[in-house]
N, C-alpha and C positions, 0 to 999 in steps of 0.2 A: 181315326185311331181309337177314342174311345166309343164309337160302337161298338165296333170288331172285338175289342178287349170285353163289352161289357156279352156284348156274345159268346163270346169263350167261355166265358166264366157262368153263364147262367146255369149251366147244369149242377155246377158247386153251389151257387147262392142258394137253392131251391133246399137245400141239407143243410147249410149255414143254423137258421131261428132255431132245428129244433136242438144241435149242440152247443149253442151258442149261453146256456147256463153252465155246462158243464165243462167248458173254456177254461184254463187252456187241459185241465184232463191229465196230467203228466207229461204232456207233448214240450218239443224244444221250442221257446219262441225266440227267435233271432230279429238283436237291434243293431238297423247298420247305422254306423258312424261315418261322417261322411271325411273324416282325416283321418293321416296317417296312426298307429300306435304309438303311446306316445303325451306327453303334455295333460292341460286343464280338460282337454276333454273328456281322455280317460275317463278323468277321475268323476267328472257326469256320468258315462257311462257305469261305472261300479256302483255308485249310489244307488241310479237308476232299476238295473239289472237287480241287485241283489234286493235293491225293495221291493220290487214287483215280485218276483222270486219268492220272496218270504210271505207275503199279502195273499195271491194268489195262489201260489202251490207250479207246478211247470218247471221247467228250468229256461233261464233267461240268459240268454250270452251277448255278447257284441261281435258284432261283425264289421269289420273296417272296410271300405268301399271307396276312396280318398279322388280326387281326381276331377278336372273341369269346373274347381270352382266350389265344389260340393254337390254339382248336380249329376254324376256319378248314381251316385248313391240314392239321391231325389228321387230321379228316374227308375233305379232300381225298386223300391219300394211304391210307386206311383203305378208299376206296372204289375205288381205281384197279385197274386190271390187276395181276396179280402175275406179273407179266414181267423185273420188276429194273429198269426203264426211271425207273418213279417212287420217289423214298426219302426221307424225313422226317429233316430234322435237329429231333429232337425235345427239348422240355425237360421237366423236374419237374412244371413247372405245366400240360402237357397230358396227361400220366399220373396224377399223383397230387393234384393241387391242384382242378383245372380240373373233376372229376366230382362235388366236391363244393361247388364256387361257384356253379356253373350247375342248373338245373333238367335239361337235354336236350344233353348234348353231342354228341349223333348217333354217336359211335363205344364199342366197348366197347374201353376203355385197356389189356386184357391181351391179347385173343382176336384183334382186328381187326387185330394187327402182328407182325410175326417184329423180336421185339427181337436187334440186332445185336449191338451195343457200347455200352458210355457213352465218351462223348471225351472230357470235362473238366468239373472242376466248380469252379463260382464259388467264392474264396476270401469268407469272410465273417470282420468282427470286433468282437467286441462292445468297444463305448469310450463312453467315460461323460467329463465335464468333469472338468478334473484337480483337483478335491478328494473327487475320487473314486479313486484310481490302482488301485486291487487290486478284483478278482472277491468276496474276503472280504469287504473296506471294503462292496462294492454290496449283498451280501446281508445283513450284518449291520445297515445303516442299514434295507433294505427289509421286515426281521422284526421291527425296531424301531418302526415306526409302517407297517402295513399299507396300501396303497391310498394312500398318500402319494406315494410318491417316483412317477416318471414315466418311461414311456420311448417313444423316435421309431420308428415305422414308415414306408410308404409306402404304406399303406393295409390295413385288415380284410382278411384273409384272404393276403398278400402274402407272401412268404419268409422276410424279416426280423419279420414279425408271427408267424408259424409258432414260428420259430426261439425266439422270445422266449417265448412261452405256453412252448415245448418247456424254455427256461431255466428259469421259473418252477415248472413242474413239479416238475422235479428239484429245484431249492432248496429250495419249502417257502414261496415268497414270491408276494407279490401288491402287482403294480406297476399305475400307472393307462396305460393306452393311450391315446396322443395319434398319431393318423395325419395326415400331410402327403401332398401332391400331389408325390412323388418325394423322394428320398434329398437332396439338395442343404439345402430347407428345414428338415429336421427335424437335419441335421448342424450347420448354422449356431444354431439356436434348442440346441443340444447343447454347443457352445464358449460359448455366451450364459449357459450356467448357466439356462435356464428351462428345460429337459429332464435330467434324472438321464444316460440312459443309451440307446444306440441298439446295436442288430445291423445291420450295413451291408455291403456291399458294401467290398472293400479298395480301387480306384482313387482313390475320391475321397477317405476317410481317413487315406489314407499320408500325404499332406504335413501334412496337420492333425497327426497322429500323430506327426512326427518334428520338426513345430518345436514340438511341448510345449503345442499349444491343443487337442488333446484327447490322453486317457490310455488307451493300449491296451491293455483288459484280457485277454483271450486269444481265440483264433482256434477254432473250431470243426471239428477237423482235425487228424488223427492226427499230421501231422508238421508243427512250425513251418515260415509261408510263408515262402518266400524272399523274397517282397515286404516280408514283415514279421520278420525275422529277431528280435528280441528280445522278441515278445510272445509267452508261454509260449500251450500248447494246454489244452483241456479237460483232457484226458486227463492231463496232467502236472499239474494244479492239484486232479483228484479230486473233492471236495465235490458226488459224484452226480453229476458231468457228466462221467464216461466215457462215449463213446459218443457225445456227442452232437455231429454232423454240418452241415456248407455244405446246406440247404435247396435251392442253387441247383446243377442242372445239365443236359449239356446230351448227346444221346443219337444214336444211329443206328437210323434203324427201317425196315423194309419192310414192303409190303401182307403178309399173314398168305396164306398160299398158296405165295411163293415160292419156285421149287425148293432145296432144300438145298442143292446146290456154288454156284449164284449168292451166297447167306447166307454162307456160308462164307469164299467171297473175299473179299467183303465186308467182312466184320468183320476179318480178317486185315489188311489193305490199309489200311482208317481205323484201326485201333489203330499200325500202323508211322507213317501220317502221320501221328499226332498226338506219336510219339516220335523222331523228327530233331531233332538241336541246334538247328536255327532256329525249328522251333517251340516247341519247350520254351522256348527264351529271348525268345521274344515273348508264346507263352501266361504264362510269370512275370512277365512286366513289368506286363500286365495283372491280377494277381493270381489266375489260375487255378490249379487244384489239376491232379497227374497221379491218373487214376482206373484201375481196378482193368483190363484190357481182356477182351472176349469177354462172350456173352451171358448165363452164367448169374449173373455180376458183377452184372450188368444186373438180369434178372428180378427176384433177390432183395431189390434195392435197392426196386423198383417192388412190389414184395407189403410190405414192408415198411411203406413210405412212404405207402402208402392205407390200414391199419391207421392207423399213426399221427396223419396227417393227419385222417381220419374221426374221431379220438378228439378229435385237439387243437379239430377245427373244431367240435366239438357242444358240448364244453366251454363254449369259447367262446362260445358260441348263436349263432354263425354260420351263414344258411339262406341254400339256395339263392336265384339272382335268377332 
């Protein structure tokens, strides 16, 4: 498949280097989104769009493509021209998650994209019902009676299900998996006292969090969020969980072919707009993290993260559907 593609396309690559300064020219460039309209991603996409937009010169739009996981959308841009016209606001879960949920996701996650940038990564926070308040309290009750205590996801194979195996790991602890239909239920059934302990997303646990119906045990992330100012990090808590990382984020990627100075602007351009004061202070409100920028940040995150993921999800006896 990608000979054939890269056959097709040679008559365009051979014209690609010499407009490849004068990129994108006033031409539309369209970034697909690989969810519905709608939500935190949006509002990636607007930052994104309208910083490159202004950087560049062009007009920048989003395109939503939603569908199989995110790989929809993968696919769509894996296959497209490598002109710079089409670009991938990509996530975690169509690189590293999504090749091993699926049986066929039609693209190959490293080869088929010129990884750009990553732009930000979801803050995540592990909170437990507060007769639980400390990360020691959790593990030392969960070594205490094995397969006992309990914790919320939002489904088998899901970021906060990741996150959690990836917890248990490093503990030494085995907790029982209870998954709900989205973050909301399994936070609710969490302040109830009939769930131990959940890895979530920060928006919708900050206010639980700060009127004392659930206990913020630490964040997953090198530097305390500013969302969450007093809940310490992995890393500062020790106990084998240095190191361990927001499962959730979210990327810039082009078809694999792309001339190199189009790449280049590229990534340049969307790491500036994602660092302007108005976005940093809307991305924090949201509970985003600032991530590392340029692509080799990137790649190594994504080699990384399909080792691990591969490991965690076999473990698990997670198979493909």
């Amino acid at each position: 498949m990608i000979q054939r593609r890269a056959f097709l396309a040679a008559p365009a690559l051979l014209a690609l280097p010499a407009r490849a300064q004068s990129w994108p020219g006033g031409q539309t460039v369209s970034v697909v989104l690989p969810y519905s309209p709608g939500g935190s991603t949006d509002v990636l996409g607007r930052i994104l769009t309208q910083g490159l937009s202004e950087r560049l010169g062009g007009t920048f739009i989003m395109e939503h493509k939603p569908g199989a996981t995110t790989t929809l959308g993968a696919r769509h841009v894996a296959r497209a021209r490598p002109d710079g016209l089409t670009l991938f606001l990509g996530t975690v879960v169509s690189f590293t998650m999504a090749p091993f949920a699926l049986r066929n996701i039609g693209y190959d996650p490293v080869n088929d994209f010129a990884h750009l940038t990553m732009l930000a990564e979801t803050g995540f926070a592990l909170v437990a019902h507060p007769r639980t308040p400390t990360v020691q309290a959790l593990v030392e009750a969960a070594k205490a009676r094995p397969g006992a205590l309990s914790y919320a996801t939002w489904g088998v194979g899901s970021s906060s299900h990741l996150l959690m195996l990836d917890f248990m790991r490093r503990t030494g602890t085995d907790m029982l998996h209870v998954p709900f239909n989205g973050s909301p239920p399994g936070l609710t059934e969490t302040m109830a006292g009939r769930i131990d302990a959940m890895m979530t997303v920060v928006a919708p646990a900050r206010p639980q969090i700060e009127g004392g119906r659930l206990a913020g045990l630490a964040v997953p992330a090198a530097n305390r969020l500013e969302a969450l100012p007093t809940v310490p990090t992995v890393d500062e808590l020790g106990m084998g969980l240095a190191g361990l990382r927001s499962a959730g984020w979210f990327s810039l990627q082009a078809p694999a072919g792309t001339p190199q100075p189009i790449q280049e602007r590229l990534a340049q351009a969307a790491a500036e707009s994602f660092r302007t004061p108005a976005a940093r202070a809307q991305l924090a409100q949201l509970g985003f993290v600032e991530t590392p920028p340029g692509p080799e940040p990137l790649r190594t995150r994504i080699a990384e993260e399909l080792t691990l993921h591969r490991e965690l999800m076999t473990r698990a006896g997670i198979q493909p559907e």
